[in-house]
N, C-alpha and C positions, 0 to 999 in steps of 0.2 A: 562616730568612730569609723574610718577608712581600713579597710579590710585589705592586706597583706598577702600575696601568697596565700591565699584560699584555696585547697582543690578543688579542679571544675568542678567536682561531682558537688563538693560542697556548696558550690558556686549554685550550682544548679540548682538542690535542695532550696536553698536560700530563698532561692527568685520564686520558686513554684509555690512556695509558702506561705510567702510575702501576697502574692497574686491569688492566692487560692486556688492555685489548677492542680489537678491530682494525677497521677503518674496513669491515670488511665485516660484524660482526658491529652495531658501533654503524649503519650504514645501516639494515640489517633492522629495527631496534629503531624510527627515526622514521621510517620507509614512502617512503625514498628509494634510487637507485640508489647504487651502491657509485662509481663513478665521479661524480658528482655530490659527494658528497661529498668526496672528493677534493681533487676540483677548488675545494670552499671553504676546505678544509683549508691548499693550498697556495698561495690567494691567485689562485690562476687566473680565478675569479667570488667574486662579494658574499657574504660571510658575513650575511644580511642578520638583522635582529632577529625578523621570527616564524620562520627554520629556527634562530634559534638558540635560542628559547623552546623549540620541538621540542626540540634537544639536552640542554636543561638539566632539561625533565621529564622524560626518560627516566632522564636522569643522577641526578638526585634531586636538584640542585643548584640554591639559588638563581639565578634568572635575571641578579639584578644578580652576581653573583661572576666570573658568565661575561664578562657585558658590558664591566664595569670592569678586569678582571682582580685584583681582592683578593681577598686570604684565602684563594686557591686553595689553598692547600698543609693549610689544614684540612678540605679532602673529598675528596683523593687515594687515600685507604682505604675511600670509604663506597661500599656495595654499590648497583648502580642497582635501583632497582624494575622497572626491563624486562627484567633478565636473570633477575628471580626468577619463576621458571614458574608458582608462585600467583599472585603478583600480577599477569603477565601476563594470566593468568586471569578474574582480574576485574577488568581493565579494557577488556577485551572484552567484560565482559556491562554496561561501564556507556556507555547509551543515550543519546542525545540527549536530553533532555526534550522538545523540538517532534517528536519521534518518538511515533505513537498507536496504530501495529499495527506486525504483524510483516512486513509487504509493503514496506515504507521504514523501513529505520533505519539512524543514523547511527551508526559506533565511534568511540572518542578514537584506537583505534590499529589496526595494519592486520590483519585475517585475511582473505585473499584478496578482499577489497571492492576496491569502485571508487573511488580517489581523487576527494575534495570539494574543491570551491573555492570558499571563501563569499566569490565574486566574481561581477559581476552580467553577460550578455552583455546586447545588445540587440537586442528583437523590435520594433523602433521606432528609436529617434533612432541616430545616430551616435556611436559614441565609440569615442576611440584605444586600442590594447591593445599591452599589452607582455606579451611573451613571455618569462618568467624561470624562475631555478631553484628555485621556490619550493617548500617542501613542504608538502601537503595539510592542509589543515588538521580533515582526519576523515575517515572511510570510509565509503560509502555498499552495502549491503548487499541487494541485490534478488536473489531467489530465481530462477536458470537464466540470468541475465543475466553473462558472464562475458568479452566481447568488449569491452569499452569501457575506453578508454586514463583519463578524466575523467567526473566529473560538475559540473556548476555550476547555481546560477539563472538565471532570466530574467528583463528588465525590459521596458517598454514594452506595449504594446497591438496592436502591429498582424498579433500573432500571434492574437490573443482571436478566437473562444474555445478554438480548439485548445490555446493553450497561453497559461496566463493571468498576470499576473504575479506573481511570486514561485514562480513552476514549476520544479521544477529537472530538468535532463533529461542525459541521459548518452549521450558519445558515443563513435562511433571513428573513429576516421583515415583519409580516403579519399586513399591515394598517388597514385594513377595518374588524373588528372583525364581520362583518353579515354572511363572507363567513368563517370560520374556517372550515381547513379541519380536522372535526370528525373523532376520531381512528387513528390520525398519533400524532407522538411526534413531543411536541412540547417544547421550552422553555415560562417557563409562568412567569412575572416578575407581583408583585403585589408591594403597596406602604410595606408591610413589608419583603417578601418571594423572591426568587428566586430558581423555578423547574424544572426540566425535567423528563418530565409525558408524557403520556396520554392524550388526550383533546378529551372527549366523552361529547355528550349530555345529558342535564338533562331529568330526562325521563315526569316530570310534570311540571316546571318552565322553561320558555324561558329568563328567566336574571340572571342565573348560571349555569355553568358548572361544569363538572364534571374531577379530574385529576386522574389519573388512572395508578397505578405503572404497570410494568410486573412482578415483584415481590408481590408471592400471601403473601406474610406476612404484608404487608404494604397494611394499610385503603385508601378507596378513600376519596377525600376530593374535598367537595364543596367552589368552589370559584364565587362571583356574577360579571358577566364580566363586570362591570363598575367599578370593584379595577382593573383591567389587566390593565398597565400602558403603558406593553412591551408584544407584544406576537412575537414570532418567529417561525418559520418551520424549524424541524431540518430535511436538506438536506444531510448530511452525517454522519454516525458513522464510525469512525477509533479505533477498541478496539487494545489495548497495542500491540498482537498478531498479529495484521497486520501493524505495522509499521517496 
């Protein structure tokens, strides 16, 4: 019987069942948490279209069979290419093409790299950001760098020249907003902005800070650290020039 309009998720349950692979072993395979997946599996968050492009190259499976739910029942037997430890193999040695040394590169899949987000912040203007369960869409691979949750780009100017744009730089998660490390950049996520600034002390108020371009043409701007929803530590900048 030819399957209809199946939702991918169900599409998906189908295939992994069929195959035997378990939502811990199918996570590892597209470089998400085993809980996150899950939770798309069962309808709890967005199965959204690029994690499920994810699933379906791993799976070897056209991406429309997944989406629509057709013809599922004719790739319930086929072996994924992520679980084949050769081809695992070498999809790890295949590179980004905008990758030009060995000090920046980017993988299609994950060996202990830092997840890429070819999403842009801003070192300049305002813009809104959502927060979702999106998966990486590459791995970014720097030699003793092994602390950092993300990496992404940078847009805007008012970082220049420290960090200029199209830069991509990689961060990690600072919990505990008592200790901010003052005078280093930081990404500062608020419930409307997303920047990469500056993070200096107020010089009279101990409940805002201050974000602080390196670009002198660009105002500082006060933010009260109980809107910082997200702050991070940017641990490395890679401008365009050194990739």
């Amino acid at each position: 019987m030819i399957d209809f309009q199946l939702e991918p998720r169900e599409a998906v349950k189908k295939i992994v069942i069929a195959r035997d692979i378990t939502n811990r072993d199918l996570a590892r395979m597209v470089g998400m948490s085993e809980q996150s997946l899950s939770k798309m599996l069962n309808g709890t968050i967005s199965l959204t279209d690029r994690s499920l492009a994810k699933i379906s190259q791993v799976l070897n499976i056209p991406f429309e069979v997944l989406r629509y739910g057709e013809n599922v029942e004719n790739f319930l037997l086929e072996v994924p290419t992520g679980v084949k430890e050769n081809a695992t193999e070498e999809k790890n040695k295949k590179k980004n093409p905008a990758s030009k040394n060995n000090s920046l590169t980017l993988y299609d899949v994950s060996q202990e790299g830092i997840p890429f987000y070819n999403v842009d912040v801003f070192a300049g203007d305002v813009e809104s950001f959502t927060d979702g369960p999106e998966l990486p869409d590459s791995y970014l691979i720097l030699p003793g760098v092994k602390d950092c949750q993300f990496s992404c780009r940078v847009s805007g100017d008012s970082m220049y020249n420290k960090i200029k744009p199209g830069a991509i730089i990689a961060c990690r998660e600072i919990y505990d907003k008592s200790i901010i490390a003052f005078g280093e950049v930081h990404l500062v996520i608020t419930t409307e902005q997303k920047l990469v600034k500056y993070v200096r002390k107020h010089p009279t108020d101990k409940t805002l800070v201050i974000l602080r371009s390196h670009n002198p043409e660009h105002d500082d701007i006060e933010v009260p650290i109980d809107k910082i929803v997200r702050l991070y530590l940017v641990k490395v900048i890679v401008n365009q020039e050194q990739m």
